[in-house]
VMD Tcl script that draws the C-alpha trace (Angstrom):
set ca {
  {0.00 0.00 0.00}
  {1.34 3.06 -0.72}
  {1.44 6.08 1.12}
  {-0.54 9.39 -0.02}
  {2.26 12.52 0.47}
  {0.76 15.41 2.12}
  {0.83 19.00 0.36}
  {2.58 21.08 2.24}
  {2.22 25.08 2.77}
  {3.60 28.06 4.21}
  {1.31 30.92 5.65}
  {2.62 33.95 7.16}
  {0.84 35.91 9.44}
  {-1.86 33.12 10.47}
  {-2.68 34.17 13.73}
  {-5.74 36.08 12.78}
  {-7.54 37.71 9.93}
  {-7.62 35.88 6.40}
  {-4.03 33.99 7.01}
  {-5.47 32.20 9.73}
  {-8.99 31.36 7.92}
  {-6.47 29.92 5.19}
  {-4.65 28.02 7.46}
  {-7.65 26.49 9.01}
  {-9.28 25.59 5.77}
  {-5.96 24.04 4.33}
  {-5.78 21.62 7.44}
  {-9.19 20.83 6.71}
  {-8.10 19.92 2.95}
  {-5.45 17.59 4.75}
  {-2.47 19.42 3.97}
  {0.78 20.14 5.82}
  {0.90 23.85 6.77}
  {3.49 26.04 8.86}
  {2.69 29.47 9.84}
  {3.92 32.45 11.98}
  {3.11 35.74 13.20}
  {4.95 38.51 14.83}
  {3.11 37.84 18.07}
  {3.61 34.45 20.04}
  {0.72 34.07 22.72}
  {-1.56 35.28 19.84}
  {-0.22 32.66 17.37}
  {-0.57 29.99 20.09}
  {-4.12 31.15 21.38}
  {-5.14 31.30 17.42}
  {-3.92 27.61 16.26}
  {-3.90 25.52 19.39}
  {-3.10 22.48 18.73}
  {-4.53 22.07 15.48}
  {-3.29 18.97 14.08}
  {-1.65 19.40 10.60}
  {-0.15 22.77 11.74}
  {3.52 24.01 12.43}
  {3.74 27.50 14.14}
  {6.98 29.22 14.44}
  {6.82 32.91 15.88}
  {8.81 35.64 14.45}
  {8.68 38.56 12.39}
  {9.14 37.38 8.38}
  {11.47 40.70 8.52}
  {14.07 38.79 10.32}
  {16.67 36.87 8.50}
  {17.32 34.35 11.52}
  {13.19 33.46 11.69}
  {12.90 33.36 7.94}
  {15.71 30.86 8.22}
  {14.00 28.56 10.66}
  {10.84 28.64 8.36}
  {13.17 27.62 5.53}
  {14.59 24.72 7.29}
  {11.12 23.34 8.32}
  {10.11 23.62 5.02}
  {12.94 21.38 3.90}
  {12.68 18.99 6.57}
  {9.01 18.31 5.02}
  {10.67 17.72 1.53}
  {9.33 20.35 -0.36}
  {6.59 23.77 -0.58}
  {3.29 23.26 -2.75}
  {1.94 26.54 -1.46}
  {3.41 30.09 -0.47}
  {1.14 32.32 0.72}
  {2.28 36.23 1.31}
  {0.11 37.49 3.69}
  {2.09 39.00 6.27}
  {1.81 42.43 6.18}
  {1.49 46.06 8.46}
  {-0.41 49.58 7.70}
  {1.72 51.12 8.61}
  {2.03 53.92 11.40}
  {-1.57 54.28 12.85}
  {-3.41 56.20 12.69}
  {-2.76 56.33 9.02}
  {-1.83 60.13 8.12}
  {-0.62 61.59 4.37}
  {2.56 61.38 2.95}
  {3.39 64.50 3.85}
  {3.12 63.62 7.70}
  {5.36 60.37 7.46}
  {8.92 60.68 8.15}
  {11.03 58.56 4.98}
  {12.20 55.98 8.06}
  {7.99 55.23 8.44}
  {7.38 54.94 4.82}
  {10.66 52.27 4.38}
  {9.62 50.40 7.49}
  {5.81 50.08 5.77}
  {7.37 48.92 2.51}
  {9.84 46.70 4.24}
  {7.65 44.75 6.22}
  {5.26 43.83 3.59}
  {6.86 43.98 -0.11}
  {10.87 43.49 1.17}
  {10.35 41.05 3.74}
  {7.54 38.49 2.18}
  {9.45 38.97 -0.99}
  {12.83 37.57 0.57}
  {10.86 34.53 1.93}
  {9.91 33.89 -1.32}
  {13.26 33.89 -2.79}
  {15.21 32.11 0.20}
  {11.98 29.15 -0.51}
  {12.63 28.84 -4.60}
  {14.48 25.81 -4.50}
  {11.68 23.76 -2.19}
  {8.85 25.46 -4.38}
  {10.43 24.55 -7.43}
  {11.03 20.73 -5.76}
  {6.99 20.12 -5.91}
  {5.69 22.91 -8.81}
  {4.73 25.34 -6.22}
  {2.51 27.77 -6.29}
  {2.80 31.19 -4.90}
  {-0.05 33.97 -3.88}
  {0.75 37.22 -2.66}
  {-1.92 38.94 -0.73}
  {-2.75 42.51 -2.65}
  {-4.74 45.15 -1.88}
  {-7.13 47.57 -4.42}
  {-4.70 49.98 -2.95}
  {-1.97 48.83 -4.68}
  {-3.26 49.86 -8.14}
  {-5.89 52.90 -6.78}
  {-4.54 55.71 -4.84}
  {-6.40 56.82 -1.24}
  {-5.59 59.36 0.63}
  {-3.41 57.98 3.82}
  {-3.06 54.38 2.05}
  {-0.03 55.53 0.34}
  {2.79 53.27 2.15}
  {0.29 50.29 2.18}
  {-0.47 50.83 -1.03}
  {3.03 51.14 -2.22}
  {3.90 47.89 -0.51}
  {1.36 46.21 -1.69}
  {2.01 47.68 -5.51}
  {6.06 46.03 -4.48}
  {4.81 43.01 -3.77}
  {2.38 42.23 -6.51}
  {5.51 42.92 -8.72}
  {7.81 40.82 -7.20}
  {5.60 38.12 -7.05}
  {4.52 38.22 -10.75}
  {8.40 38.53 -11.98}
  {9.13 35.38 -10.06}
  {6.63 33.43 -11.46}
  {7.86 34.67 -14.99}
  {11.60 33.75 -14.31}
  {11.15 30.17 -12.49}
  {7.83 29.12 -14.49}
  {5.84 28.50 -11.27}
  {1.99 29.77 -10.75}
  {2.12 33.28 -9.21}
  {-0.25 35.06 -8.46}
  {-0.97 38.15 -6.87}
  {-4.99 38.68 -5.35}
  {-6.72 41.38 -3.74}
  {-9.21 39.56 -1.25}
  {-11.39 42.38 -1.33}
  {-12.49 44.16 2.03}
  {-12.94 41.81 4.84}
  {-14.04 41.58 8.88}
  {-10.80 41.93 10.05}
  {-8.37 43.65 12.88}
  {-6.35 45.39 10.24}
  {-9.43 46.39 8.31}
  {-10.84 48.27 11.83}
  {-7.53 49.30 13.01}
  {-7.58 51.43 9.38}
  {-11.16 52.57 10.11}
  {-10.72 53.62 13.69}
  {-14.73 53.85 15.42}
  {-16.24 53.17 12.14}
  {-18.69 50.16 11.84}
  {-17.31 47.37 9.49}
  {-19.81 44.58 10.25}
  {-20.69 45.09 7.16}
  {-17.81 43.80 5.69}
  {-17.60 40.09 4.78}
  {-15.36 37.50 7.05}
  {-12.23 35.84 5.43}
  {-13.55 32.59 6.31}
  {-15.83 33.57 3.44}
  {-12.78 34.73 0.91}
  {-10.34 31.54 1.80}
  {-12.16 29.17 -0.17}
  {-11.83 31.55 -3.41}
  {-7.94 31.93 -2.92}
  {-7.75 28.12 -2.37}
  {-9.91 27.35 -5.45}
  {-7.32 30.31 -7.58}
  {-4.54 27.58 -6.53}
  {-6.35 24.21 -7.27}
  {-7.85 25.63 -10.97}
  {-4.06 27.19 -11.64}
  {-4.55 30.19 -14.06}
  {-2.06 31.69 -15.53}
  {-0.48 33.52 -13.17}
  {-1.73 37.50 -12.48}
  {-3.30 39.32 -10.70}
  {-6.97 38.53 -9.87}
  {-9.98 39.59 -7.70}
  {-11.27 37.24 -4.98}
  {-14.44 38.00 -5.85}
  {-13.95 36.61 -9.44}
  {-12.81 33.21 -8.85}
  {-15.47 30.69 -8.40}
  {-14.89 27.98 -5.88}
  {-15.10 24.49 -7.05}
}
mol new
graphics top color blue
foreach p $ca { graphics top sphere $p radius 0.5 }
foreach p [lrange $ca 0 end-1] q [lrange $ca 1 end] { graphics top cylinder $p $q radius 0.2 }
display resetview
């Protein structure tokens, strides 16, 4: 009897919001999946001890904790998934350009675009092992312009680059999706006081990013909202 080989991916950020409504619903498709987040007792309180899971704190923006995720990657044999979600707004509350200092606005574009985007790089050889895929989590602001979204946006605008031009040079799927507005912290912590229930929850979006992986387009950049799940 042969044994069926688990797919294995990487989520960062999956303590909360949609990284952790994607890590929930990959377990529940039986794959392999290791996370982090910046934030340890949140992490821990947010997985448990869901079986199927790997959870390594630490900030993606450090070379040592990228590192570790790297080696439990390769310890698994390989990466079908990368997901790209980890990601800040930035100084709150969110101001204009002209209020930032140019240390805020690098930090903003550092810890999304720079620091996801060396993950990805430092994982090519175990995503190219298995045909990986990889989704970067975009933003509308990334191709529309709001007032005090620019360093979000800008990241986000970095990162859907970066993502696309690696799927052009190694061949893999890449993709780059904005999930839309969701239910989330971020999402409130950008509204400050404002009422978002109206907003739907990213247990809602998951399936649609999971479906973009299994159906394998050619890689873009795509809308939630426009991908049917199977």
């Amino acid at each position: 009897m042969t044994q069926e080989i688990k797919r294995n991916a990487l989520v960062t950020g999956g303590s909360e919001g949609l990284g952790l409504a994607l890590v929930r619903l990959l377990v529940t498709e039986g794959w392999q999946v290791v996370t982090d987040a910046r934030t340890a007792p949140r992490l821990r309180e947010a997985v448990g001890d869901l079986p199927g899971v790997t959870t390594i704190p630490g900030d993606v923006a450090d070379a040592t904790h990228r590192a570790d995720l790297v080696a439990t990657v390769d310890r698994l044999g390989g990466l079908d998934l990368l997901v790209l979600n980890a990601s800040t707004l930035g100084p709150l509350p969110m101001r204009p350009l002209r209020e930032l200092t140019a240390v805020e606005l690098g930090d903003t574009i550092r810890g999304t675009a720079d620091a996801n985007a060396a993950l990805m790089i430092e994982l090519a050889h175990q995503l190219l092992r298995r045909h990986g895929a990889v989704v970067g989590i975009s933003s509308d602001a990334a191709v529309e312009h709001y007032e005090t979204w620019g360093p979000y946006g800008a990241a986000k605008a970095a990162l859907d680059h970066l993502v696309q031009t690696f799927g052009a040079e190694t061949g893999l799927a890449a993709y780059a999706v904005d999930p839309g507005d969701m239910r989330t912290r971020m999402h409130q912590d950008a509204f400050p006081g404002e009422d978002i229930t109206d907003r739907p929850l990213p247990e809602t979006v998951a399936p649609r990013l999971l479906a973009l992986v299994e159906q394998r387009p050619p890689s873009g950049r795509y809308r939630a909202v426009e991908v049917v799940p199977a």
